[in-house]
N, C-alpha and C positions, 0 to 999 in steps of 0.2 A: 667256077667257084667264086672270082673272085665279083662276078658279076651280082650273083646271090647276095650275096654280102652288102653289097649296095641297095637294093631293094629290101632288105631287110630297113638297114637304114632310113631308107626313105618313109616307109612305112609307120617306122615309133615317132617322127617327128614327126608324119601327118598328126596321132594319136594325142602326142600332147597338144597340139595345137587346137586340138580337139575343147581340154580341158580347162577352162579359164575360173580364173581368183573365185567369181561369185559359185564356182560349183564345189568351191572347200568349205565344209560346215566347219563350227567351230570345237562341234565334237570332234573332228579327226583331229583338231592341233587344240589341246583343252591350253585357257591362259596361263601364262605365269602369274605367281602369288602375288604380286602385287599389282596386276588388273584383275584379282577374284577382291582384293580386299577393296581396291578403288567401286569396284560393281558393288559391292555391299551396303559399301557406305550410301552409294544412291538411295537407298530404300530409305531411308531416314528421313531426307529432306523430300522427300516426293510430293507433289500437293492434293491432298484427300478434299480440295473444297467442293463440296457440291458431292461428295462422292461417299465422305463418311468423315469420325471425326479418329484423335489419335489423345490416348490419357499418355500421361506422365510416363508409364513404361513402353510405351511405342506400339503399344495394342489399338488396332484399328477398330472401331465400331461402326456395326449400318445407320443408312439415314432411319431418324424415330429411334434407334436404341437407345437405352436408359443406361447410364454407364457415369461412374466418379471417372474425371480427370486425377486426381491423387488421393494419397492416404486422408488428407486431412480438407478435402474440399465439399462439396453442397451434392448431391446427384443432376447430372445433367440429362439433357434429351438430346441426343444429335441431330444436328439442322442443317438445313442449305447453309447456312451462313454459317457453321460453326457450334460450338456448345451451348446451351439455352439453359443455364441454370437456376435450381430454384434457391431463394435469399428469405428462408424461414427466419421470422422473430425469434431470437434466441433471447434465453431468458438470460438476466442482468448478472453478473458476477457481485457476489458478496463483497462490500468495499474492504472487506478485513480478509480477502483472500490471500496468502502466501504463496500459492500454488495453483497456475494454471496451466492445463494441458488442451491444446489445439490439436488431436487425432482423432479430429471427428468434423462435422458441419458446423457447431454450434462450440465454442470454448468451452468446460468444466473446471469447477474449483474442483479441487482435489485436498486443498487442505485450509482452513479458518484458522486465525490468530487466535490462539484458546488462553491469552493473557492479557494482563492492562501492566503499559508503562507509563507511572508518575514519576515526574523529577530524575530522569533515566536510570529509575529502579523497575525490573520485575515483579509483578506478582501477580498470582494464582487467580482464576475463576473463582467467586466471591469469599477472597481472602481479605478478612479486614488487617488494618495497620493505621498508626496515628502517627505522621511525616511530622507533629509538632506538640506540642501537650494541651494546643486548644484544639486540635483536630481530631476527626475522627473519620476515616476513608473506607470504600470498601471497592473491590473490584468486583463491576456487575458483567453478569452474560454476554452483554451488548459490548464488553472491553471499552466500557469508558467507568471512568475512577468518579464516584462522587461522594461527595465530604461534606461533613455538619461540622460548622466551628460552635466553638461552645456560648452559649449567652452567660456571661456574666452579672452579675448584681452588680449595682455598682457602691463600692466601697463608704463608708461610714467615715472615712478620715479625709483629712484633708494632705497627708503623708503616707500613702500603701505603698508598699514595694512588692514587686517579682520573687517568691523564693523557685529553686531550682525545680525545673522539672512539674510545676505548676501553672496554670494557665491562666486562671483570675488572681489579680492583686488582693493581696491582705492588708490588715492596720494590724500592726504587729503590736502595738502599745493602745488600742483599741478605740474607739469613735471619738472625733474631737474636730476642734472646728481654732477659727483664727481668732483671733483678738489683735487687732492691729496687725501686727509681725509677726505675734506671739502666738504658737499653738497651745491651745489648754484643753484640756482632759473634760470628755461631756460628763453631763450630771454630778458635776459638783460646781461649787464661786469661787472663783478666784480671784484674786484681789491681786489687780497687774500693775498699780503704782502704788503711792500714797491717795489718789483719790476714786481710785474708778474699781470696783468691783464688776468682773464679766462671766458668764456664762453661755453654753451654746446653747440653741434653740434643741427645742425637742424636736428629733427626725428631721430636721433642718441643718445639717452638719454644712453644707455647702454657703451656707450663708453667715456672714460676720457673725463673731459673739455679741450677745444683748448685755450692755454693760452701763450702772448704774451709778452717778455720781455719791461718795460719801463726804463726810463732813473734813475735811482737808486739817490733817495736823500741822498749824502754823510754826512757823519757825518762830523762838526769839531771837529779835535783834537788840543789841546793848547801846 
């Protein structure tokens, strides 16, 4: 019996010896979770050159597919070398854009400045307003302000003044012109000493009064 025993024996150790490492798949002993995670992560970094190409989500494409790399990029072709993209003319953005969005090939406004700022005040698509009392502005389409100041006459006196909230000067005491120092009052003579008589010219206010010597009240002396 106890010879049997022995040959038994001898027997399972020829058997395993039979059995070496490279004949254990991997299926009989599956990995632990952290060589399934470390295999995973391989795939990520793998190199597709020459083999296809990989967009933005880790999607593989064949050589010659037509395929975006992301949301917001050009369509490409896949190539030996890599992605061949196309760089279509896109059209110009509106210099008064507020709002661009890039989820697509090409930039889109999405929103225009629909106001004009003067004098860092708002105002309205052709809202007029007058910033002064000689101005007159309006806000055009294009959001740019443009303004007509007022032409003036030019005053009859040789003294106009500013009244409030008006734009051209008045002669308050109305057309007149100098005489020496002296303002006097047009169309009528005025007599600015004992010897000189003056008057302003006609429509000529800017220029001296016209003034004529009279015969001089002498004095007596004793």
């Amino acid at each position: 019996m106890a010879l049997h025993i022995h040959e038994v024996c001898i027997l399972l150790l020829v058997i395993l010896g039979l059995v070496t490492p490279a004949a254990i798949s991997h299926e009989d002993y599956p990995a632990d979770e952290g060589d399934q995670t470390s295999s995973n992560d391989n795939l990520i970094f793998d190199d597709y050159r020459g083999k296809g190409c990989v967009d933005d989500s880790g999607f593989v494409y064949k050589l010659g597919e037509r395929f975006f790399p992301g949301h917001s990029n050009c369509p490409c072709v896949c190539a030996l070398d890599g992605p061949v993209c196309d760089q279509p003319e896109c059209p110009k953005i509106h210099p008064k854009c507020t709002k661009v969005e890039h989820n697509g090939c090409c930039p889109e406004c999405k929103e225009v400045k629909n106001f004009c700022e003067y004098h860092g005040k708002i105002y309205k698509i052709l809202e007029e307003f007058k910033p002064s009392p000689c101005e007159w502005c309006r806000c055009e389409p294009s959001n740019e302000v443009h303004c007509v100041v007022a032409d003036c006459a030019v005053p009859e006196c040789v003294n106009p003044v500013y009244e409030p909230e008006q734009c051209c000067p008045v002669c308050k005491n109305g057309p007149n012109c100098f005489a020496g120092t002296t303002i006097i009052p047009a169309g009528i003579e005025v007599k600015v000493d004992e010897c000189n008589i003056c008057h302003c010219h006609n429509g000529d206010w800017w220029k001296p009064a016209q003034c004529s010597k009279r015969e001089c009240q002498g004095k007596l002396t004793v």
